[in-house]
DRENRO-800263 format. One record per residue (C-alpha): residue number from 1; residue in one letter; x, y, z. Coordinates in Angstrom, 3 decimals. Example, Ala and Ser with C-alpha at 12.3 -4.5 7.8 and 13.67 -1.06 7.14 Angstrom:
2
{pt 1, a, {12.300, -4.500, 7.800}}
{pt 2, s, {13.670, -1.060, 7.140}}
END
This chain:
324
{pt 1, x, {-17.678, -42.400, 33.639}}
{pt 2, x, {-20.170, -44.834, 34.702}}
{pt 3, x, {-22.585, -43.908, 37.376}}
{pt 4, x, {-24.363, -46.756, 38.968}}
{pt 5, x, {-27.604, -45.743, 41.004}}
{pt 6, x, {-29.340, -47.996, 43.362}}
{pt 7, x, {-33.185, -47.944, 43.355}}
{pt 8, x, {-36.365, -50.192, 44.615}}
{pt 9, x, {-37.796, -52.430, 42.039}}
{pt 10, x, {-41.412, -50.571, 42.204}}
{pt 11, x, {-43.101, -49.140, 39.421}}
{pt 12, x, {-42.870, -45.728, 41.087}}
{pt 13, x, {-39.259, -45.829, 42.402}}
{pt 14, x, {-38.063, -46.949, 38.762}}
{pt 15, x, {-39.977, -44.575, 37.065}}
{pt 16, x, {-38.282, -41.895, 39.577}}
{pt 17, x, {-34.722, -43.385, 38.831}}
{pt 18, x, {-35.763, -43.245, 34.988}}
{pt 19, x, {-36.329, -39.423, 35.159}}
{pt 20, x, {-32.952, -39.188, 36.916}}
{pt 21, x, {-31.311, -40.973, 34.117}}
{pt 22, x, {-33.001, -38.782, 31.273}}
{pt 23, x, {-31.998, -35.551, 33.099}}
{pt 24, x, {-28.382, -36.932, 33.622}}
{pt 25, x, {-28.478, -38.408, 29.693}}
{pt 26, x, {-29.379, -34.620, 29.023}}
{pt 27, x, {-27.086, -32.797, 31.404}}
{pt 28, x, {-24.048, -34.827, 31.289}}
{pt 29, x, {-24.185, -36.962, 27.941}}
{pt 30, x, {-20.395, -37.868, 28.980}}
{pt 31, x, {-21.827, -40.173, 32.064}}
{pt 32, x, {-23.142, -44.141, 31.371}}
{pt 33, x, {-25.779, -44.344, 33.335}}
{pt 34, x, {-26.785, -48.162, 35.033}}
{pt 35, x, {-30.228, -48.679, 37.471}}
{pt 36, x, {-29.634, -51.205, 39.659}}
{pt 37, x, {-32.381, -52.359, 41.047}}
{pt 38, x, {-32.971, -53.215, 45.108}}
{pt 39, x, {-35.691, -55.421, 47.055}}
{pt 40, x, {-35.869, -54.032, 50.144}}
{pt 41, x, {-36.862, -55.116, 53.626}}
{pt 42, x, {-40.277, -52.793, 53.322}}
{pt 43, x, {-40.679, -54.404, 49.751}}
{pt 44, x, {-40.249, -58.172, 50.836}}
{pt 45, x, {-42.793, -57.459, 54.261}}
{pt 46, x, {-46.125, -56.877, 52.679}}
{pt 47, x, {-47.773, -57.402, 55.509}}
{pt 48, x, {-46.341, -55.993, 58.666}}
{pt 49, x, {-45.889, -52.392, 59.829}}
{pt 50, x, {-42.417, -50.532, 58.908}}
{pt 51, x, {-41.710, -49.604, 62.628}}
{pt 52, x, {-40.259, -52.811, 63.264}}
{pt 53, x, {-37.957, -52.639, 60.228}}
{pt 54, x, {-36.563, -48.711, 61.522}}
{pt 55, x, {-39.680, -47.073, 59.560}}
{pt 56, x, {-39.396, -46.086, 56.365}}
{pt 57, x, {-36.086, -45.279, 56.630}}
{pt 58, x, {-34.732, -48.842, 57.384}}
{pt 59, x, {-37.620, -50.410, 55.929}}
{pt 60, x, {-36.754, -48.617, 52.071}}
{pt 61, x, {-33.450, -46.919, 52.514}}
{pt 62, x, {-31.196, -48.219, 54.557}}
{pt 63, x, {-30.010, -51.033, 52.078}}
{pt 64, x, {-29.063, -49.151, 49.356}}
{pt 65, x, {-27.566, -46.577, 51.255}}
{pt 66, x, {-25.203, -49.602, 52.643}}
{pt 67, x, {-24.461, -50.556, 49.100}}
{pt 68, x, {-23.443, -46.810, 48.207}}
{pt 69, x, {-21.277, -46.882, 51.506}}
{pt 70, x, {-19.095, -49.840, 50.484}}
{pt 71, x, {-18.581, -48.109, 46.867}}
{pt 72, x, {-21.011, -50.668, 44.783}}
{pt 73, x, {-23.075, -47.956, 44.051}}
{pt 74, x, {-22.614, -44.202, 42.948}}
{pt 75, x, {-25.876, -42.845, 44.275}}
{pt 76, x, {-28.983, -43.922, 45.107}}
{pt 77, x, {-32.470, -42.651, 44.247}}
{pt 78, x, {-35.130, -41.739, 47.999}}
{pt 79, x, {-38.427, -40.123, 47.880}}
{pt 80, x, {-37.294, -37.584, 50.127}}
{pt 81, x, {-40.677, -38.303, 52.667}}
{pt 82, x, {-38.844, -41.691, 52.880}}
{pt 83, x, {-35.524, -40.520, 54.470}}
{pt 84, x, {-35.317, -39.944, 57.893}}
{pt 85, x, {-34.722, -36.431, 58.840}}
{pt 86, x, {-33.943, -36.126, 62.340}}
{pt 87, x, {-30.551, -38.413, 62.282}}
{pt 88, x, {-26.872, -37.626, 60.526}}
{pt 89, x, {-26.235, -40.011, 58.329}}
{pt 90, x, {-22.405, -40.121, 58.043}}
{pt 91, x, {-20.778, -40.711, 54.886}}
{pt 92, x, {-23.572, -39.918, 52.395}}
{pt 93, x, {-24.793, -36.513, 51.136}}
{pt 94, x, {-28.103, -35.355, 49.052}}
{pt 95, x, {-26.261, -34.410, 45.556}}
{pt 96, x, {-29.149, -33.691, 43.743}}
{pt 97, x, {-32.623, -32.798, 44.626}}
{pt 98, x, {-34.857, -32.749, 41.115}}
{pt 99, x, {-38.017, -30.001, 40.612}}
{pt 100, x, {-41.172, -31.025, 43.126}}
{pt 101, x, {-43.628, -32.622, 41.980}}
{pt 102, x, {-47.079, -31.919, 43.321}}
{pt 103, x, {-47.079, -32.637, 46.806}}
{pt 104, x, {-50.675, -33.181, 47.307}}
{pt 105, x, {-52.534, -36.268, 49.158}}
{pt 106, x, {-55.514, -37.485, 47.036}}
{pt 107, x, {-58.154, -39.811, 47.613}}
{pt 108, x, {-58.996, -42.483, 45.945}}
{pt 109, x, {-62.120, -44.487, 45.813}}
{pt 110, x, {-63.460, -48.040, 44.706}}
{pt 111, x, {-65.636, -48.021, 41.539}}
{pt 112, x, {-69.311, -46.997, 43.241}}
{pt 113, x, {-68.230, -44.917, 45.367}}
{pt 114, x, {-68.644, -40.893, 45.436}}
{pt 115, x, {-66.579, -38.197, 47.641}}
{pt 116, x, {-70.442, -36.905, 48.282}}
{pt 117, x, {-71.507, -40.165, 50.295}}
{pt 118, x, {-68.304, -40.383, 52.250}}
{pt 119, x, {-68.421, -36.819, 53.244}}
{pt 120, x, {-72.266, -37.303, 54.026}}
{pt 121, x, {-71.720, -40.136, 56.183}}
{pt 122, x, {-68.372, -38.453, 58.134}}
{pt 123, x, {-67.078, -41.935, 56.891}}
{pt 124, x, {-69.550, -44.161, 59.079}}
{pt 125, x, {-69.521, -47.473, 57.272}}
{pt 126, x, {-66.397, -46.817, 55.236}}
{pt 127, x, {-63.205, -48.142, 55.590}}
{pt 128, x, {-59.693, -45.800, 54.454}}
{pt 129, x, {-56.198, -47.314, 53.907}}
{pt 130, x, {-53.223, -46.041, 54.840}}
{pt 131, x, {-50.220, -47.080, 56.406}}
{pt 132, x, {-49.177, -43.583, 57.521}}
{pt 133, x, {-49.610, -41.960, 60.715}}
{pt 134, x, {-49.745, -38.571, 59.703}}
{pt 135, x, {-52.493, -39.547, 56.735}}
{pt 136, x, {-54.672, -41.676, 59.370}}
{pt 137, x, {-54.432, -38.249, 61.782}}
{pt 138, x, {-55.634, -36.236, 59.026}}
{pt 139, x, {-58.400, -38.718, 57.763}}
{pt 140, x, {-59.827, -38.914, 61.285}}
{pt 141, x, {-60.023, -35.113, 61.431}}
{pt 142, x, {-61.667, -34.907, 57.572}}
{pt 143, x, {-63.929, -38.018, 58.422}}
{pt 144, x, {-65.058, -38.131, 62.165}}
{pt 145, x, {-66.777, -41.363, 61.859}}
{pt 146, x, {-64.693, -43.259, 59.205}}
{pt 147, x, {-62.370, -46.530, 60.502}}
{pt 148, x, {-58.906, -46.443, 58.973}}
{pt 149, x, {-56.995, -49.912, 58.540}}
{pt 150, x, {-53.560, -50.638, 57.773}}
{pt 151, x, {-52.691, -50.670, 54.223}}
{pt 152, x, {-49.376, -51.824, 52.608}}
{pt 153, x, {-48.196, -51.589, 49.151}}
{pt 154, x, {-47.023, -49.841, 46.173}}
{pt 155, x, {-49.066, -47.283, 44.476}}
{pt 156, x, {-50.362, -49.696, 41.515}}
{pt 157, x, {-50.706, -52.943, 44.024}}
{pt 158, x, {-52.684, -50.875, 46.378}}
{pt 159, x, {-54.862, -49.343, 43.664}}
{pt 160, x, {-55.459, -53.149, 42.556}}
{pt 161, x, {-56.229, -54.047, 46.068}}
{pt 162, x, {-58.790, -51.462, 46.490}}
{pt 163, x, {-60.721, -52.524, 43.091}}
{pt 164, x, {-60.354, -56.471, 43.363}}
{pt 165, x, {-61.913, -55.809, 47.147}}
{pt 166, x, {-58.771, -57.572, 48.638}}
{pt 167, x, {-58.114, -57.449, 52.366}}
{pt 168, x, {-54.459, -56.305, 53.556}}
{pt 169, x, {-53.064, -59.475, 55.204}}
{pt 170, x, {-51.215, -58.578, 58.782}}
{pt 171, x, {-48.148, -60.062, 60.310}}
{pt 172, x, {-49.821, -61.962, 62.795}}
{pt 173, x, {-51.987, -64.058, 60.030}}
{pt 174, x, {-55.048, -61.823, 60.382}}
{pt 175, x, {-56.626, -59.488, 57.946}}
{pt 176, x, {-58.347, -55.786, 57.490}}
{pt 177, x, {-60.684, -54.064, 54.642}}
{pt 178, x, {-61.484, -54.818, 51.994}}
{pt 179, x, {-60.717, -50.587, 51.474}}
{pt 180, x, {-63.400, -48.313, 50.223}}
{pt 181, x, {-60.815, -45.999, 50.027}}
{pt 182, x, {-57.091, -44.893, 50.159}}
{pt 183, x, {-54.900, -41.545, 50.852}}
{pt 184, x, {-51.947, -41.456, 47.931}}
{pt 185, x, {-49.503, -39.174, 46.658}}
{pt 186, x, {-50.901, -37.411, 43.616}}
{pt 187, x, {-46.909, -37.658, 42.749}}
{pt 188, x, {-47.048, -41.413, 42.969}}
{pt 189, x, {-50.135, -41.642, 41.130}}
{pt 190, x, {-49.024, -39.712, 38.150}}
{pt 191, x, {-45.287, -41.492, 38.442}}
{pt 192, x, {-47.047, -44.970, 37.730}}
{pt 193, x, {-50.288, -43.738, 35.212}}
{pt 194, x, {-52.810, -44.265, 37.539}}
{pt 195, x, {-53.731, -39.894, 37.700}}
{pt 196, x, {-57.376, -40.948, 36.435}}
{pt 197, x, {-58.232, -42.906, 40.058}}
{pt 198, x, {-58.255, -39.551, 41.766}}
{pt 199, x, {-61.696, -38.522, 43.086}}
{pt 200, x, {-60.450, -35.453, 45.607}}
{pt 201, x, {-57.683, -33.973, 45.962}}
{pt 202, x, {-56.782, -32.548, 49.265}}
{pt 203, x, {-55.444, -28.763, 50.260}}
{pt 204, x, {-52.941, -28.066, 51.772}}
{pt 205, x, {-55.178, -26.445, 54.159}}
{pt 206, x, {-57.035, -30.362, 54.861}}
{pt 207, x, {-54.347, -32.317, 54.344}}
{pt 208, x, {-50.679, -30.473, 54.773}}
{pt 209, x, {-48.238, -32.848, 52.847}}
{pt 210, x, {-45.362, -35.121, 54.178}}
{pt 211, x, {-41.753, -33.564, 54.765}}
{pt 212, x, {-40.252, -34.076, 51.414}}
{pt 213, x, {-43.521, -35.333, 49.749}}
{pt 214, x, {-42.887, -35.118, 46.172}}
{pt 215, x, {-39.423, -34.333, 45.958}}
{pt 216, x, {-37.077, -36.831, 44.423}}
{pt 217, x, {-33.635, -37.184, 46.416}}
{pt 218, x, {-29.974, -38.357, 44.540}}
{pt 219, x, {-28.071, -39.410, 47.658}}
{pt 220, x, {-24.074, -40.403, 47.360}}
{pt 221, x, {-21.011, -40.450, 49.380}}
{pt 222, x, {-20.090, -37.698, 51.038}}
{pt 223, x, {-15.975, -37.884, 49.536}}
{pt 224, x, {-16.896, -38.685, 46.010}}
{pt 225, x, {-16.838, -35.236, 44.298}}
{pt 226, x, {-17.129, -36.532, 40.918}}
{pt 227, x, {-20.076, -37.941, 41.440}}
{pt 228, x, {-21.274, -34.524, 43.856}}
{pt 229, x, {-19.802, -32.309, 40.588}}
{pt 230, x, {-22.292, -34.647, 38.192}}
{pt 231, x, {-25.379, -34.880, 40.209}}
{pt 232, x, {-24.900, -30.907, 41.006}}
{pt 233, x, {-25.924, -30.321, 37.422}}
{pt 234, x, {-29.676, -31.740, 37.553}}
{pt 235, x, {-29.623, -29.921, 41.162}}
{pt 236, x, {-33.165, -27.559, 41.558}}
{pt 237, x, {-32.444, -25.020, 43.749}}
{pt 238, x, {-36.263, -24.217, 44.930}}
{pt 239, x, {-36.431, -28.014, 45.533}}
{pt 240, x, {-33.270, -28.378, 47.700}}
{pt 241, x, {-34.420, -25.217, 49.853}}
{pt 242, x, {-37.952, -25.918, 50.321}}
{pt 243, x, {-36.714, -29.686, 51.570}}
{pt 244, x, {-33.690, -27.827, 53.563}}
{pt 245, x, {-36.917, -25.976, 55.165}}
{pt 246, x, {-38.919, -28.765, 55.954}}
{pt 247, x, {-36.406, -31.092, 56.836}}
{pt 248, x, {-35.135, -28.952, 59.533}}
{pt 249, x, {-38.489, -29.047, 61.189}}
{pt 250, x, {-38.314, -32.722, 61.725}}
{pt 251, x, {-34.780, -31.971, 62.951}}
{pt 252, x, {-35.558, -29.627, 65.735}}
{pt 253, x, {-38.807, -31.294, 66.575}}
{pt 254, x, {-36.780, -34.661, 66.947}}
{pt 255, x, {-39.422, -36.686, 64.875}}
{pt 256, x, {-39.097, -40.308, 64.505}}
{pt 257, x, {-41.081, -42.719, 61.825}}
{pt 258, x, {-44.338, -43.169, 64.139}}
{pt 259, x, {-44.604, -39.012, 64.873}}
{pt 260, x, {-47.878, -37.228, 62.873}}
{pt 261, x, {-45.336, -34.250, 61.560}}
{pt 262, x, {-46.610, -32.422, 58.357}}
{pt 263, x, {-44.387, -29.699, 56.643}}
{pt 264, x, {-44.769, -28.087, 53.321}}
{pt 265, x, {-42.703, -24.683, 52.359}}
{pt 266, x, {-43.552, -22.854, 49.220}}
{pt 267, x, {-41.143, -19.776, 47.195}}
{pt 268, x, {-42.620, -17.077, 45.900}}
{pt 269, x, {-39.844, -14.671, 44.785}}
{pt 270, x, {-37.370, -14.075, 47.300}}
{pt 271, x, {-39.689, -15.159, 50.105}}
{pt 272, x, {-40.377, -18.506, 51.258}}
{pt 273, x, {-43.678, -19.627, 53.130}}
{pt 274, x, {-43.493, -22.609, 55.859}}
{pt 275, x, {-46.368, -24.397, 56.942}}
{pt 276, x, {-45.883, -27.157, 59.720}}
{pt 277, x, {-47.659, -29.473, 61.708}}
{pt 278, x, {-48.131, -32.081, 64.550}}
{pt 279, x, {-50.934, -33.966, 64.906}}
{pt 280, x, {-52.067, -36.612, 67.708}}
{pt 281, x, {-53.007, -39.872, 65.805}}
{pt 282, x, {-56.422, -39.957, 66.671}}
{pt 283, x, {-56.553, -36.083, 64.980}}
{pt 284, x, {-58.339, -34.561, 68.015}}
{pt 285, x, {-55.302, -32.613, 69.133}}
{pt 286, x, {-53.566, -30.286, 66.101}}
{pt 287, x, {-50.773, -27.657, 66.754}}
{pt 288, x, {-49.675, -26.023, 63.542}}
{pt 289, x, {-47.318, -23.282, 62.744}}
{pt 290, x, {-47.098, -20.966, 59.842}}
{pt 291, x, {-43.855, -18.495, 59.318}}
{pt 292, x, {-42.680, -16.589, 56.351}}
{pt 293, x, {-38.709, -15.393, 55.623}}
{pt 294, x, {-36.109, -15.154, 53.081}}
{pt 295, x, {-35.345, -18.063, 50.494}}
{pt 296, x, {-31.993, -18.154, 50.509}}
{pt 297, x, {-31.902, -18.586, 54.311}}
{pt 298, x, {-34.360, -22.136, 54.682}}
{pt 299, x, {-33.140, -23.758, 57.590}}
{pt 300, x, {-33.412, -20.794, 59.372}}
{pt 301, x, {-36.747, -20.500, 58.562}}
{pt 302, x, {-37.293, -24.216, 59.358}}
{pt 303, x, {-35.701, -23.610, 62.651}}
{pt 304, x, {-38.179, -20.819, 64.099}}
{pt 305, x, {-41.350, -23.178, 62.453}}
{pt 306, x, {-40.140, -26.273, 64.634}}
{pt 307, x, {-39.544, -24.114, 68.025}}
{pt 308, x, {-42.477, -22.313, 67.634}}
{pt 309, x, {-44.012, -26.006, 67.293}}
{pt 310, x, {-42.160, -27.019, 70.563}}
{pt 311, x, {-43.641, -23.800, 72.478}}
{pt 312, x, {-47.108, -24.554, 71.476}}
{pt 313, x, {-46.633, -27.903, 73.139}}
{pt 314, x, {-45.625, -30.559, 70.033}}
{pt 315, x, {-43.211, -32.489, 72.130}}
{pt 316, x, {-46.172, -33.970, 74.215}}
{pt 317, x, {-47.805, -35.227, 71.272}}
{pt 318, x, {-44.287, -36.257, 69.843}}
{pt 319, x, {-43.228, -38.382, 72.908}}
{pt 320, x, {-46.790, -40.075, 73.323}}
{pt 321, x, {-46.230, -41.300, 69.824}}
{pt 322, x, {-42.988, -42.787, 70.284}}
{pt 323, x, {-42.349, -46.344, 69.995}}
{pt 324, x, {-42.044, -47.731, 73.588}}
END
């Protein structure tokens, strides 16, 4: 059987569909594996924001899911932070979710620069990338004083960026930065061999991670149970529950692309640990939630975390945030 999976043409993404194809080459040696690769709408758009394009989940999924839809594909490989969580999306199913990766933000600095002076200065002077909300809440609470700007780009063109001093060009001709600085995924770091540009990495505690953040999704469609029955055999179960978990917060919290929503469930045992999150984007206003339950039982775990969210109060924040 040939299985063809759709992926983005960035370093990261193809080293992500790479580690799908070894575990497939491993677990079902019977199965021809072929990476096809994508340019997305988010990967042609350098420049502008992803809300315009449906956020990251038109801006880096929605094509590929489109080609699995009309049968040209037989999966297709999502950082799970990229898919949206509170929408169905009919037709298409999550067949495989592989073993987390770290989850953790980092920080990453331009040569001559130390954690020590940014800390020092609450950021005054410095300037942080990011182009996510939920990263620019978080550096605003960590760094009172520091001025985040939009940053676009994957892991190893930002990184380049950042040490070549370049400014991130905007949609309407302008410019920000250069960057002293920039929030990553250690995940992505370590995907593309950049792990030695970390300077800090957060905690949980400072920085709670994106739904999903580090987990690598398999998506295909929803009637094609040979490709479900092959894709259930690189399956991690801890993986799949800790995203069920997480996922289900965005779900009940009704979070769209532009919403500061954090979410990050651990297993220990039988018991799973849920920690979750909404932020306003300037970081002054911070409701977070933290629930314990059983492991085989996620989304209902997932379920009390995003109510108890709503009770404190998130829905304010949530609607203030939404695109008009």
């Amino acid at each position: 059987m040939r299985l063809r999976i759709g992926t983005r043409k960035s370093a990261m993404a193809l080293a992500q569909t790479e580690e799908i194809a070894r575990r497939l080459k491993t677990a079902a040696p019977d199965v021809d594996v072929e990476i096809v690769k994508f340019e997305t709408t988010g990967d042609i758009d350098q420049t502008g924001k992803l809300l315009p394009h449906g956020g990251k989940g038109g801006a880096f999924v929605a094509e590929i899911r489109q080609a699995v839809r009309a049968g040209e594909l037989q999966a297709a490989m999502h950082s799970l932070k990229d898919m949206p969580g509170n929408e169905d999306t009919p037709g298409l199913v999550i067949g495989a979710t592989l073993a987390r990766d770290s989850a953790s933000d980092v920080l990453v600095l331009r040569p001559g620069l130390s954690v020590e002076q940014l800390r020092n200065a609450r950021g005054k002077g410095f300037k942080i990338g990011t182009n996510a909300v939920r990263r620019a809440a978080y550096a605003r609470r960590l760094f009172p004083e520091i001025e985040v700007i939009h940053y676009r780009g994957a892991a190893d063109t930002r990184v380049r960026k950042l040490d070549n001093l370049e400014k991130q060009r905007l949609a309407d001709g302008g410019a920000v930065g250069p960057a002293d600085a920039l929030i990553m995924a250690r995940s992505g770091l370590e995907r593309v061999g950049l792990s030695n540009r970390i300077a800090y990495e957060f905690s949980s505690a400072e920085m709670l991670p994106a739904v999903g953040q580090g987990i690598v999704a398999v998506e295909c469609a929803t009637g094609d149970w040979a490709t479900r029955g092959i894709l259930a055999r690189i399956d991690d179960l801890a993986a799949r529950r800790c995203a069920d978990a997480e996922r289900e917060v965005l779900w009940v919290l009704n979070g769209h692309c532009n919403s500061p929503i954090a979410g990050f469930a651990t297993i220990s045992g039988q018991q799973m640990s849920l920690t979750a999150s909404v932020l306003d984007e300037d970081g002054q206003r911070f409701i977070e939630v933290s629930r314990s339950g059983p492991a085989d039982r996620p989304r209902e775990l997932g379920r009390a975390v995003g109510l108890e969210l709503l009770a404190k109060g998130a829905t304010e924040i949530i609607e203030r945030s939404r695109p008009k």
